[in-house]
N, C-alpha and C positions, 0 to 999 in steps of 0.2 A: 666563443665561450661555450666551454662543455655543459649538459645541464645535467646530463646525469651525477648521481648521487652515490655515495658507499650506503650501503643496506645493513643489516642487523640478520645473523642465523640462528634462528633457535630449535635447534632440536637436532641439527646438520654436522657435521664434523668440524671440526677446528681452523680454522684458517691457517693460525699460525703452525700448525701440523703440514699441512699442502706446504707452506713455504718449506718448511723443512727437507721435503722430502725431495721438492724442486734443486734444493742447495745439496743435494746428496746425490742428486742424479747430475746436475750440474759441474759438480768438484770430479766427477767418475768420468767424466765424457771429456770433458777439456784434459785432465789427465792423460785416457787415451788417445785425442786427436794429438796433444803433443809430443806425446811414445813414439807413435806413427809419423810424426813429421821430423823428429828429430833420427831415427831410424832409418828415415829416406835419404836425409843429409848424410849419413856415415857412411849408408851405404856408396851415395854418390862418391863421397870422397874417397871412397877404396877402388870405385872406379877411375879415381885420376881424377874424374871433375871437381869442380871449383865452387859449389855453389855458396850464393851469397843469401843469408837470407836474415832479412831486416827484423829485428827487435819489434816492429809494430808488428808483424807478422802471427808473433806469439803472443801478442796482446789481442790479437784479436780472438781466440780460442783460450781466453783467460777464463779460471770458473766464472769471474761476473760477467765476464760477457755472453758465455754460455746460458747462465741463468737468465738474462734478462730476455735472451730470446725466447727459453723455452718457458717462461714466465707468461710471456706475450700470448704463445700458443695457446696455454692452459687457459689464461685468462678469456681471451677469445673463441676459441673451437675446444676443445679439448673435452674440458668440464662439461660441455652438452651432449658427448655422446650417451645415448641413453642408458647402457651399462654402465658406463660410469657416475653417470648424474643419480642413478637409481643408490648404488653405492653411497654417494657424498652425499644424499638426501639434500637434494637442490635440486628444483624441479626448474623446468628451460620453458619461462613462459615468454619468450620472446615471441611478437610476431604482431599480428594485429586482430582487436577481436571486437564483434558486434557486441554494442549495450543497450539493452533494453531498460528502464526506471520508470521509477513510479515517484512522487513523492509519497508523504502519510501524514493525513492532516493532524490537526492538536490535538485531536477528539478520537484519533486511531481510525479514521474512515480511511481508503484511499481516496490520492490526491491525486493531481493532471501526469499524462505518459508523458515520457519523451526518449528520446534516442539518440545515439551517437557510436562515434569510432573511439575504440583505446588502442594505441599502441606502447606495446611495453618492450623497452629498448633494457636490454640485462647481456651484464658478462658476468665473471666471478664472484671481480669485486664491484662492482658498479652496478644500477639501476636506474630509469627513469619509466615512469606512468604517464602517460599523455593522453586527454581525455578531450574529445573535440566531437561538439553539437554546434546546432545552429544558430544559438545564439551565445553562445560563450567556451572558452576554451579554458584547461587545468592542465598543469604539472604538478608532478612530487614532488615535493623535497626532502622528505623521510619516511624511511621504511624498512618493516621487518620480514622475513620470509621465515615460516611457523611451519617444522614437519609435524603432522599431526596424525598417529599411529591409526585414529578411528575413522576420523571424518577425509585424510587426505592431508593437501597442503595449504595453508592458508597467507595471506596477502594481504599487512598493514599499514598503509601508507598516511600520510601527511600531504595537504597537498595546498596549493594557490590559486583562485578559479578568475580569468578574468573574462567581463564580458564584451561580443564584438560591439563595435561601433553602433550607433543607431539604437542599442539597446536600454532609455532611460528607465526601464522598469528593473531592472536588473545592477547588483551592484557586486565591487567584487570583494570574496570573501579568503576566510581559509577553511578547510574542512579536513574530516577524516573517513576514511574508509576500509572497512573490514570483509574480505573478498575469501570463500572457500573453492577451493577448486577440487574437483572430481580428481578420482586416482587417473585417468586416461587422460587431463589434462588439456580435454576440448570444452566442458565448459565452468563455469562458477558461478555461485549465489554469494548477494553477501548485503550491508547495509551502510548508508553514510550519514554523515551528519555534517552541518554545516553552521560557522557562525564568526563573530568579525566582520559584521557585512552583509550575512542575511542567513536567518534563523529558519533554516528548513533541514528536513531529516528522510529519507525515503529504504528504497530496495534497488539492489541492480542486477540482474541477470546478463553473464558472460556469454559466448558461443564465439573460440577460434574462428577465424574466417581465413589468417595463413601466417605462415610461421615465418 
């Protein structure tokens, strides 16, 4: 079972625009590949030969089969190259990155540090946040990605925190989190909150460590 999630774009280009254009370049290319295949056939047969060639054959270079490949691409590789991604305004924060936290107690003092790995798993359409310390671990289940013309891009997610074994002090909750990330896209600041389970709020500090 997949965990990742579809995401929210605010500020970024249209989704259903990309499909579009995917079904435009798609209907143009299977068109040609079939020009060219059936082009080869006449010609064969002006040479005398014979050829046979099966009805699946042209289904496979059908527009929808064209599209769902080049769908695949976009969806995966495509959309991250940085000219491009810059264009779509969707930033490619895949990869894995150091967290530094603090909490902030009720009275706005700071609270105890602690640390952990995020991995943020992102294609097109799809997202997951994976947040793993040493005593408890979180995924997302929802979330926005915010181009934000002043500050950069920012990162709203949703998420489920549960804690390891052994940990009676600790219970599990749900929370949310709101992450800015720098235009260079190595590190973020941001804040979370938590509740459902345990009523704390703190700061987190980002820094890429690899993509």
């Amino acid at each position: 079972m997949t965990l990742e999630h579809e995401y929210a774009l605010l500020g970024g280009i249209n989704r259903a625009k990309i499909g579009r254009y995917i079904g435009i370049a798609a209907a143009s290319i299977s068109a040609v590949i079939v020009l060219v295949i059936l082009t080869v056939v006449d010609v064969a047969k002006a040479l005398g030969w014979s050829p046979n060639l099966p009805p699946v054959v042209l289904s496979w270079v059908s527009a929808g089969a064209v599209y769902a490949v080049l769908y695949w691409l976009f969806d995966r590789h495509v959309w991250k190259l940085p000219w491009l991604s810059s264009v779509l305004r969707v930033p490619d924060l895949s990869g894995q990155w150091h967290c530094d936290g603090q909490t902030v107690n009720p009275d706005k003092t700071p609270g105890y540090l602690w640390q952990g790995t995020i991995t943020i798993v992102q294609s097109w359409d799809r997202l997951r946040v994976r947040l793993k310390t040493k005593q408890s671990g979180s995924n997302s289940i929802a979330a926005a990605l915010v181009h934000d013309q002043a500050d950069g891009f920012r990162l709203m997610y949703n998420y489920t925190n549960e804690p390891n074994i052994g940990e009676p002090e600790l219970a599990a909750h749900r929370g949310f989190a709101d992450l800015t990330f720098c235009k260079d896209l190595q590190t973020a600041e941001g804040e979370y909150f938590n509740g459902h389970g345990r009523f704390t709020f703190g700061i987190m500090k980002l820094r890429r460590t690899h993509r």
